[in-house]
N, C-alpha and C positions, 0 to 999 in steps of 0.2 A: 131781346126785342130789337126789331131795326128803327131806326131813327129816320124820320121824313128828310133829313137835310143831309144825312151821308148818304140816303139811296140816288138823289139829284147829284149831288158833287160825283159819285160813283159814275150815274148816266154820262154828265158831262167831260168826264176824264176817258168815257169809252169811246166820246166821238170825236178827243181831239190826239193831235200825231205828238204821242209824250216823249217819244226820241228825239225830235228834233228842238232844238232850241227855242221856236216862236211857240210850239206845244206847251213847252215847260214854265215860259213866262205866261202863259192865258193862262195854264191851274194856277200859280202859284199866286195871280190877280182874280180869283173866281172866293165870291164871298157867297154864301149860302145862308139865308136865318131861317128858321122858325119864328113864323110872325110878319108882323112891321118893325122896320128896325125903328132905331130911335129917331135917328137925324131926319127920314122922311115923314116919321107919323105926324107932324105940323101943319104938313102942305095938304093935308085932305085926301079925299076919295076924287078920282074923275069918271064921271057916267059916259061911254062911248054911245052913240046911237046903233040904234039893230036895224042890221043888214035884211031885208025882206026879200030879197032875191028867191026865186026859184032853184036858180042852178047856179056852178060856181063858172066862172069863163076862165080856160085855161091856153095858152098856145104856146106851140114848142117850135 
C-alpha cells in the first residue's frame, strides 16, 4: 500500500532539478508528516475568508 507522505515527497522530488546542487539541498530540507506535527499543533487552526469572486483575474 502507498503512503500519503512518500507519494508528496515523490511529487515534490519530480518538480525539483536533483542533479544540481540547490536541488539536492531543497529534498534533503523537505519534511513531509502525516497529520499536524507536534511543534505546530499549539498554535491552532487559522480560518481564511472565502473568496466570492466569479472569475479568477489572470495577466501575462
Amino acid at each position: 500500500p502507498r503512503k500519503p507522505d512518500t507519494i508528496i515527497s515523490r511529487m515534490i522530488r519530480g518538480m525539483l532539478p536533483r542533479d544540481k546542487p540547490s536541488g539536492k539541498a531543497a529534498l534533503s530540507r523537505l519534511r513531509v508528516y502525516i497529520g499536524v506535527p507536534k511543534d505546530v499543533k499549539p498554535l491552532g487552526k487559522i480560518q481564511l475568508e472565502k473568496n466570492h469572486s466569479q472569475h479568477i483575474e489572470c495577466s501575462l
